[in-house]
TORPA-650006 format. One line per field, with one value per residue (C-alpha): residue in one letter; x, y, z. Coordinates in steps of 0.25 Angstrom, whole numbers. Layout:
N
type: (a,...)
x: (X,...)
y: (Y,...)
z: (Z,...)
***
This chain:
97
type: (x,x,x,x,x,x,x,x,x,x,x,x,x,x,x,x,x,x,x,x,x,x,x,x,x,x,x,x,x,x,x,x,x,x,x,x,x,x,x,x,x,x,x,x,x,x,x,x,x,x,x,x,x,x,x,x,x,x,x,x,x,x,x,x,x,x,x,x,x,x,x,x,x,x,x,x,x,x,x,x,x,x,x,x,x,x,x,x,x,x,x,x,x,x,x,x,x)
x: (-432,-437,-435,-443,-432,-438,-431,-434,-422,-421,-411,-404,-398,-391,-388,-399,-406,-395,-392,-406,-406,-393,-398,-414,-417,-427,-437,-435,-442,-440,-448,-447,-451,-449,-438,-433,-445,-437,-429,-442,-439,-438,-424,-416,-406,-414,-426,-418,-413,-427,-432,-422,-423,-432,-436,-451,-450,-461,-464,-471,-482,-484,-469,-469,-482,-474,-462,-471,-463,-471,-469,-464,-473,-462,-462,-475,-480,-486,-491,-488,-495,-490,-476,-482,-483,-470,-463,-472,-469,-454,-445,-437,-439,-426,-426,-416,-413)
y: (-253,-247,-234,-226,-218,-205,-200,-187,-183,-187,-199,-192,-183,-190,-202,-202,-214,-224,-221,-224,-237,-242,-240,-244,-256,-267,-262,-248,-240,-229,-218,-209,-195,-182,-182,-195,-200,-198,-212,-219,-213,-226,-228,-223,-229,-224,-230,-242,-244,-241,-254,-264,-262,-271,-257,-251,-239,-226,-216,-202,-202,-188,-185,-196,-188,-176,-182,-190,-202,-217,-224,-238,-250,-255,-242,-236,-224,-217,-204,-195,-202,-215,-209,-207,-221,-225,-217,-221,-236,-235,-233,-223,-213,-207,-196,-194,-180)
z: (423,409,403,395,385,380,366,359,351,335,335,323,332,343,350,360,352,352,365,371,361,369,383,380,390,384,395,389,380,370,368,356,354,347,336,342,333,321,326,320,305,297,292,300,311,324,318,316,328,336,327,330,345,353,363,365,356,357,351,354,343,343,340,330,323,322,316,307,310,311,324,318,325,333,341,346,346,359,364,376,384,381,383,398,400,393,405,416,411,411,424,418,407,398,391,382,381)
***
């Protein structure tokens, strides 16, 4: 059973992050979006951690655009539409609010 989980808060402002990086199966995948983005800003620790994990890492183009933040090649950057097919192809999606 895989799960799809959904951040959108900025990783500099609570916990969420690590607590999704503890509970993130290997069948699972993560999907970034809005300020969570800034987690892929070179040199920090949540950009650290996102690299040293074996998971499938996303990112919502459009919010990473705005930020003007580069999708790093180990992650990959997909549209709404993607994002469709993400949640389709996972048994559960998780949001975390």
């Amino acid at each position: 059973m895989s799960t799809l989980h959904v951040l959108s808060h900025s990783p500099f402002g609570d916990d969420r992050l690590n607590s999704c990086l503890r509970v993130i199966g290997s069948a699972d995948a993560l999907l970034l979006s809005g300020d969570a983005l800034y987690a892929l800003q070179p040199g920090t620790a949540p950009f650290a951690d996102l690299q040293s994990r074996q998971i499938r890492l996303f990112a919502l183009a459009e919010d990473a655009q705005a930020r003007a933040i580069a999708v790093p090649d180990w992650a990959e950057a997909i549209d709404y539409p993607a994002f469709v097919e993400l949640s389709i192809h996972h048994d559960k999606v998780n949001s975390w609010l």
